[in-house]
C-alpha positions in Angstrom: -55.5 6.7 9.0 -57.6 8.6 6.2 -60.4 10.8 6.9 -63.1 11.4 4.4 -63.8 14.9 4.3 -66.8 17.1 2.5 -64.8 20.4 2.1 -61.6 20.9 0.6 -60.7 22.9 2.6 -60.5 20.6 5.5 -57.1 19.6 3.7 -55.6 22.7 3.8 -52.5 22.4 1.9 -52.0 18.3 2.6 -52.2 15.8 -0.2 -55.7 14.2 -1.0 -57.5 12.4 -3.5 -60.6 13.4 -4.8 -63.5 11.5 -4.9 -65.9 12.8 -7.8 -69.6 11.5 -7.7 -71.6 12.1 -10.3 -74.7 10.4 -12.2 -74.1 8.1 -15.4 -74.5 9.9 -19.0 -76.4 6.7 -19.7 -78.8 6.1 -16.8 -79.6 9.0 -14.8 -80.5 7.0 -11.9 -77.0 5.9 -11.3 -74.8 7.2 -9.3 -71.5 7.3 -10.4 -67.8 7.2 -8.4 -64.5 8.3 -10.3 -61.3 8.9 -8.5 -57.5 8.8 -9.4 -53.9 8.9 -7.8 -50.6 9.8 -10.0 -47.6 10.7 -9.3 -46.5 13.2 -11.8 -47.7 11.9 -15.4 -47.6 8.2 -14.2 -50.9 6.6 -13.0 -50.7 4.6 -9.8 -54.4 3.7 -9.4 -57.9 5.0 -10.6 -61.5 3.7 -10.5 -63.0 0.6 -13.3 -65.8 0.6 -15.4 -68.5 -1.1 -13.6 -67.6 -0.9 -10.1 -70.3 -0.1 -7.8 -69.8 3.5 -5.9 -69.6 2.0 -3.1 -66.7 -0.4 -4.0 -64.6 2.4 -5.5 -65.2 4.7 -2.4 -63.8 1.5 -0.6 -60.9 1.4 -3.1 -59.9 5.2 -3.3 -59.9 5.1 1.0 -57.6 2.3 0.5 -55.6 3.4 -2.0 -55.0 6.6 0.0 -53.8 4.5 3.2 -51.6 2.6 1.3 -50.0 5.7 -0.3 -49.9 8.0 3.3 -52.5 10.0 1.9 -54.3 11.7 5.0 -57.5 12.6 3.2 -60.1 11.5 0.6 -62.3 14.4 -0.8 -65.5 13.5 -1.4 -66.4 15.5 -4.4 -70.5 15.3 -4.1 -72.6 18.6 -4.9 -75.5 17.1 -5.8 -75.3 15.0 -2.5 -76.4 11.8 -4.1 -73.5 9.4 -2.3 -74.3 10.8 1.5 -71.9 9.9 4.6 -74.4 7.4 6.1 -74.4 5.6 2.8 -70.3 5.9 2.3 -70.1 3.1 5.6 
């Protein structure tokens, strides 16, 4: 099972993949997830181009279970991709 954390530091030193949320350069009102997993210089999965933030949250939180990843790091200063909307 993966949690979805807020802090890093709720990994400690165990692997995670981090979640960055961020608006578009193009359209300030959108909001924007970008995540990837690699293993050393090889790149085992990573968000698309047009896929809704809430379909790549899904994806990264998947891609973590599959690996044995215990946590996805939701990367959100700006707090534009909440928990209530992440369900």
């Amino acid at each position: 099972m993966v949690a979805v954390i807020d802090e890093l530091t709720e990994a400690g030193a165990a692997p995670y993949i981090e979640f960055k949320v961020h608006r578009s350069p193009d359209d300030p009102d959108l909001v924007l997830g970008s995540w990837r997993f690699a293993h050393g210089e090889r790149v085992i999965d990573q968000n698309k181009p047009g896929t809704s933030i809430t379909m790549e949250f899904r994806f990264a939180v998947d891609c973590a279970d599959q690996h044995g990843i215990p946590f996805v790091w939701v990367n959100d200063p700006e707090e534009l991709f909440p928990p209530w909307v992440r369900r």
